[in-house]
C-alpha positions in Angstrom: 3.8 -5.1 29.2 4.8 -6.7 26.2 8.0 -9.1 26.1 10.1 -10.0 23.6 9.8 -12.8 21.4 9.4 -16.3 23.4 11.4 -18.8 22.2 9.4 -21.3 23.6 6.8 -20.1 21.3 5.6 -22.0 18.1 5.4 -19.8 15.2 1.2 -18.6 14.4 -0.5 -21.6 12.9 -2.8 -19.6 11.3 -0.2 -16.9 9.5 3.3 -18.1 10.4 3.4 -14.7 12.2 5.9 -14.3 15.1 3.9 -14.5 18.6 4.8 -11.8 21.4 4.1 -13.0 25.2 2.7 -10.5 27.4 1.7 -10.1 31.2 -2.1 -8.8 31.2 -1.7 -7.1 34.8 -5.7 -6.4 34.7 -6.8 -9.3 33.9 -3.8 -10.9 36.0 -3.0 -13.6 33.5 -0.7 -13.6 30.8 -1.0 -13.5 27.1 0.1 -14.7 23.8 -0.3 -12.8 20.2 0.7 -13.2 16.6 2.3 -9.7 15.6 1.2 -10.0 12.0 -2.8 -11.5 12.3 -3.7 -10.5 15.9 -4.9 -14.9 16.7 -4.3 -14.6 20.1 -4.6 -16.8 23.3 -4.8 -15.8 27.1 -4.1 -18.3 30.4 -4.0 -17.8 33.8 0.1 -18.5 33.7 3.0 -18.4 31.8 3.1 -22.0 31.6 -0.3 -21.9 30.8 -0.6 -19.9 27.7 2.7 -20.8 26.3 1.0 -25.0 25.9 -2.4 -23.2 25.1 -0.5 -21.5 22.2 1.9 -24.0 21.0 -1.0 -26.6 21.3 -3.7 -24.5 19.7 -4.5 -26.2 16.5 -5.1 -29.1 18.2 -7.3 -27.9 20.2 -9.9 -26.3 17.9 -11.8 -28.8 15.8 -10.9 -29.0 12.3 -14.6 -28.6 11.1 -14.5 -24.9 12.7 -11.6 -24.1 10.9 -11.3 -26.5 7.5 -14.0 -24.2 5.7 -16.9 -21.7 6.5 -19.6 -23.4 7.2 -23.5 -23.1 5.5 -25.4 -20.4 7.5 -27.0 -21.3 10.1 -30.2 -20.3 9.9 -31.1 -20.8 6.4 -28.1 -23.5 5.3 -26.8 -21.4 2.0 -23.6 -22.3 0.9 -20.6 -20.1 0.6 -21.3 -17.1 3.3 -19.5 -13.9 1.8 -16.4 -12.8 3.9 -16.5 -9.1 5.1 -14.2 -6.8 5.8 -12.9 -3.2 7.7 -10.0 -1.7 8.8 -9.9 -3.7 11.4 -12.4 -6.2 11.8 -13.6 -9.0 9.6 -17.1 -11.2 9.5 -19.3 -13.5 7.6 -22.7 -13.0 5.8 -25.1 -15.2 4.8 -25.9 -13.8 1.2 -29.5 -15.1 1.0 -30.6 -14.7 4.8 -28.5 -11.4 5.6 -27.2 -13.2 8.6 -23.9 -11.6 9.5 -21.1 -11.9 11.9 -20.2 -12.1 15.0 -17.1 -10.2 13.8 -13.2 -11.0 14.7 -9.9 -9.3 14.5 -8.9 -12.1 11.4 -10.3 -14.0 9.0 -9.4 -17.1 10.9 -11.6 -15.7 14.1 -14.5 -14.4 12.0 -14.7 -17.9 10.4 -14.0 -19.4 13.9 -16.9 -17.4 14.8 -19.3 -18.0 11.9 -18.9 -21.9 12.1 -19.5 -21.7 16.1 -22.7 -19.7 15.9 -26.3 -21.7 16.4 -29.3 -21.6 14.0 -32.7 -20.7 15.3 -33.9 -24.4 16.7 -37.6 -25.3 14.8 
């Protein structure tokens, strides 16, 4: 069930997107999403994922979100950005490296700069 819109609720950080606050009755937590880019946040309560939300570029650390980062298995600059209908990734041009995919560019980046190299 989806609620209206939360005034309690920070605009999206990522698109300036209006956020809609849901109740996630299978997974028994509740939820917030940015209508326009999908960035989306889920907590055990309300109260929960309404700080997670309005706190949540603070917590992600600015070098997984500044800038994609050089792949991770072979360090070449400037990974290509992919795209679908619905789904968006990174690719490591030299290496062929891809993804993991997200919903966003944000995510997919999010996702590219969290992923680990092969150790040597």
């Amino acid at each position: 069930m989806i609620a209206p819109i939360d005034p309690e609720l920070n605009d999206c950080v990522m698109c300036g997107g209006k956020p809609v606050l849901w109740k996630c009755d299978s997974m028994d937590g509740y939820g917030v999403r940015c209508i326009e880019c999908n960035t989306a946040c889920m907590a055990p309560t309300k109260d929960e994922v309404i700080d997670a939300w309005n706190k949540f570029e603070q917590n992600i650390p600015e070098d997984l979100w500044e800038h994609p980062k050089p792949c991770p298995f072979c360090g070449t600059e400037n990974p290509q950005l992919l795209e679908s209908d619905t789904l968006c990734w990174y690719n490591c041009m030299n290496c062929e490296a891809d993804g993991p995919v997200g919903l966003n560019t944000f995510l997919a980046q999010l996702h590219w700069n969290s992923r680990k190299g092969v150790e040597s």
